[in-house]
Backbone bond lengths (Angstrom), bond angles and torsions (degrees), N, CA, C in turn:
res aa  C-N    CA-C-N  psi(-1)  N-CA   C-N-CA  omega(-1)  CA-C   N-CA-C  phi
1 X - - - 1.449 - - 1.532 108.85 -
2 X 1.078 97.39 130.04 2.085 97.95 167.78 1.326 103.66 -122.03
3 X 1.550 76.65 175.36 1.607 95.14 -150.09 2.011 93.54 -121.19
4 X 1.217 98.87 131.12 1.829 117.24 -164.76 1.758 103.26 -105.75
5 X 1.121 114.84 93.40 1.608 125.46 166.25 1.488 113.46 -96.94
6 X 1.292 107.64 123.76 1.300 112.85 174.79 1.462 120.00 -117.95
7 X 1.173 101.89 131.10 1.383 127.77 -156.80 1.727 94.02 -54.44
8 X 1.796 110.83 152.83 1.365 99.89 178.85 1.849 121.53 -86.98
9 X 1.280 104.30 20.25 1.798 122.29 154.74 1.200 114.13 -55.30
10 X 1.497 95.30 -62.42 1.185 116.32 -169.43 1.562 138.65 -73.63
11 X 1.460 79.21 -33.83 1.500 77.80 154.40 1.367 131.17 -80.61
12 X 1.293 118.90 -25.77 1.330 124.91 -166.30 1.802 96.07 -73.90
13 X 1.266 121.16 -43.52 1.344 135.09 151.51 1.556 118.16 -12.56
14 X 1.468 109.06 -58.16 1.861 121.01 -156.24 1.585 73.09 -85.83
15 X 1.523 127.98 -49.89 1.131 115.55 -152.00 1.843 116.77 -86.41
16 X 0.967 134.73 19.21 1.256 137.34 -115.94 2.287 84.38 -123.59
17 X 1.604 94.31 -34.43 1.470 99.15 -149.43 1.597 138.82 85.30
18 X 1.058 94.68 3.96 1.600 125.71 170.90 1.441 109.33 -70.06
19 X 1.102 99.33 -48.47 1.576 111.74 -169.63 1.401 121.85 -56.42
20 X 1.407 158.11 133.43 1.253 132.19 172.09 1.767 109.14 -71.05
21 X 1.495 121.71 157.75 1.348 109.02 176.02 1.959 118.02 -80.18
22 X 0.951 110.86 1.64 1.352 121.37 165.39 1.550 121.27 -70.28
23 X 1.311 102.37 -62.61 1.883 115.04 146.27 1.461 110.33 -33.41
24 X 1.274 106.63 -78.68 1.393 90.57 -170.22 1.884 124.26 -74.57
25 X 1.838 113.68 32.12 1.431 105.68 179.86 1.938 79.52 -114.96
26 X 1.198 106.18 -10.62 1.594 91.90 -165.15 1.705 88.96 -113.34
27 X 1.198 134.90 -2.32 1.785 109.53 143.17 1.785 119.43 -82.67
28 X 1.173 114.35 -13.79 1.562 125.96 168.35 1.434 98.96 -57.26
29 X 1.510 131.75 -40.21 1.269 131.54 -159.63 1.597 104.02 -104.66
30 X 1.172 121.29 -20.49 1.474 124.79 164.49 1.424 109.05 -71.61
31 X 1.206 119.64 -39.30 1.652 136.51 177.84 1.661 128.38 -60.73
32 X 1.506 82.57 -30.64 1.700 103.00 169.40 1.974 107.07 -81.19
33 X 1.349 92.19 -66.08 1.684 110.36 -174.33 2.371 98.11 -43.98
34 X 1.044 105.21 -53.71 1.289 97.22 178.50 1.351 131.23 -77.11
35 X 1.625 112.68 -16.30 1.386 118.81 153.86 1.598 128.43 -71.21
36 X 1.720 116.39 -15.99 1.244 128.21 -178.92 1.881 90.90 -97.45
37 X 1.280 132.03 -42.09 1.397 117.78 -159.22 1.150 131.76 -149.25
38 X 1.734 95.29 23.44 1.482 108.50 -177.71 0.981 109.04 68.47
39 X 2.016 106.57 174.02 1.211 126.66 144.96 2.111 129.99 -13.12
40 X 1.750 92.02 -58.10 1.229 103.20 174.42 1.611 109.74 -46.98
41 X 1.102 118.38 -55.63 1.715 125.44 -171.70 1.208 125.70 -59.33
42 X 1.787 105.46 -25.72 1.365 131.25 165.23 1.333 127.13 -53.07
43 X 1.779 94.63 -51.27 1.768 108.24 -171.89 1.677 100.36 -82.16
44 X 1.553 121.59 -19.93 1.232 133.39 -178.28 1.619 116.16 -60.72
45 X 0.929 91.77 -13.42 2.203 115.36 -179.67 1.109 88.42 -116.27
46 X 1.459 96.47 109.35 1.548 124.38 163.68 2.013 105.53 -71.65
47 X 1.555 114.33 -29.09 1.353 108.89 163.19 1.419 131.48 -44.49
48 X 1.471 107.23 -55.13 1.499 101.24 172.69 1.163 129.41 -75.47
49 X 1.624 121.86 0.84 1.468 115.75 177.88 1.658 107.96 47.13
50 X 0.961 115.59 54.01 1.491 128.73 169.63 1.654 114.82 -80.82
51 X 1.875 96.15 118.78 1.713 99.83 -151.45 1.574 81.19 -133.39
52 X 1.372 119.91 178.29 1.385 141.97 164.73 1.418 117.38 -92.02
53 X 0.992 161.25 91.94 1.248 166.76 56.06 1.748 116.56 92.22
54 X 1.758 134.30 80.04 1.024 108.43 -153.21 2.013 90.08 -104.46
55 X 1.619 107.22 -161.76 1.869 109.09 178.79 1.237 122.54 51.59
56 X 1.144 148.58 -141.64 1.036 122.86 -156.76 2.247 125.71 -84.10
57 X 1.561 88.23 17.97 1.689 102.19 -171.72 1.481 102.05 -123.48
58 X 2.125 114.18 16.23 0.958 99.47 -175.59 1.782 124.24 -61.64
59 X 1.279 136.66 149.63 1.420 143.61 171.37 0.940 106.01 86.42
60 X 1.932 137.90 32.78 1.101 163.50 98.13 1.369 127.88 -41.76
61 X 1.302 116.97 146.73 1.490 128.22 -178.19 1.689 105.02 -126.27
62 X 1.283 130.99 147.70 0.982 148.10 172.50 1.663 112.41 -117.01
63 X 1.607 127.91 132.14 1.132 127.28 141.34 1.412 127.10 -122.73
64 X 1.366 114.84 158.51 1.757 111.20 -164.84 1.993 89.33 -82.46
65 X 1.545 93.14 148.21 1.465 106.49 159.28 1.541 113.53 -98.27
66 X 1.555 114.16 -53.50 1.440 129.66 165.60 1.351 98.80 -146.89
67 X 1.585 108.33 166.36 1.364 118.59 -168.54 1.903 125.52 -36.73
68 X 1.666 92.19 -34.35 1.716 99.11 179.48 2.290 99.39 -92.72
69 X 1.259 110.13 -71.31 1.547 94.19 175.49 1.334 153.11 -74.26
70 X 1.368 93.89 111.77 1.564 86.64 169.02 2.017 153.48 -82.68
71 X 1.197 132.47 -167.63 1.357 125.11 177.22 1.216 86.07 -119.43
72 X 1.542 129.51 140.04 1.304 142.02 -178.98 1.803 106.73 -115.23
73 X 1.339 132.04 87.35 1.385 114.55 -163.30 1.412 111.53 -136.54
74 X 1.295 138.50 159.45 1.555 150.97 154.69 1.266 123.00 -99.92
75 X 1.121 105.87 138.04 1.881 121.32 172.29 1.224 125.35 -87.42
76 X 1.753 132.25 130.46 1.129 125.29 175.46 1.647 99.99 -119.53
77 X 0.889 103.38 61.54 1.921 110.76 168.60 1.383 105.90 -10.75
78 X 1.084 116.47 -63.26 1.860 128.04 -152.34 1.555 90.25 -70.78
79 X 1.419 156.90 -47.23 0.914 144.50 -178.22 2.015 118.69 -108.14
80 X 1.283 119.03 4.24 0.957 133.06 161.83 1.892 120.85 88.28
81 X 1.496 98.94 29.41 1.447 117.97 -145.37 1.761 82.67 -96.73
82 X 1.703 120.95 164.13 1.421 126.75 149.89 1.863 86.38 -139.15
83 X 1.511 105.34 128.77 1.980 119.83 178.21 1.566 81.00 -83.99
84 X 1.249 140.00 128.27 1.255 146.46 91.40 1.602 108.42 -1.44
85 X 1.518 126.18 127.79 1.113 112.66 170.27 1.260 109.14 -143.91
86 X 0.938 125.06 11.48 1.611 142.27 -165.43 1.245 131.37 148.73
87 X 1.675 141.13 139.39 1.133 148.61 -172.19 1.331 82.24 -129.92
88 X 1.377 116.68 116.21 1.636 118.75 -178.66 1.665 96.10 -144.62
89 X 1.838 105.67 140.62 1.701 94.51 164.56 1.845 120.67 -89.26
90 X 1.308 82.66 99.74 1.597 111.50 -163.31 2.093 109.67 21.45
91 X 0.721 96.50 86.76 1.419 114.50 171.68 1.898 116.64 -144.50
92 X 1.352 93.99 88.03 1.610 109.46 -156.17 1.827 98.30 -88.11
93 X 1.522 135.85 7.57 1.182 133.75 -173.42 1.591 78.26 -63.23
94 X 1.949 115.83 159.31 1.278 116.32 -173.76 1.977 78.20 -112.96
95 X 1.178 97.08 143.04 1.360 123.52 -177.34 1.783 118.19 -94.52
């Protein structure tokens, strides 16, 4: 089991009303899938197009929510963690 921390961007982000509520039923379901199976379970969904992240987001991972938003996140293998770091509609400049 891992454990899903989201960065306080990001949350303020989901929480903001910005978000559409469709977005936020299909990161609820990314949120589940990566707390049951990791990363691995992630790249295993050919939906999210779950890629590695190179320039200034290198040692970042990206997965698609819908064609415009994405999940912006990092892996800590050794303790079983994925940081939430942003739900952004793909606008990857690092802030």
């Amino acid at each position: 089991m891992w454990t899903i921390l989201e960065h306080r961007q990001a949350d303020k982000e989901l929480s903001s009303g910005r978000v559409p509520a469709e977005i936020l039923k299909r990161y609820e379901k990314w949120k589940d899938i990566a707390m049951l199976s990791g990363p691995q379970g992630l790249r295993a969904i050919k939906g999210f197009h779950d890629e590695a992240l190179s320039g200034d987001w290198k040692g970042f991972r990206s997965s698609r929510l819908n064609e415009q938003w994405r999940v912006i996140y990092s892996v800590e293998a050794a303790v079983m963690i994925v940081q939430v770091v942003c739900v952004t509609p793909h606008d990857y400049r690092k802030r």
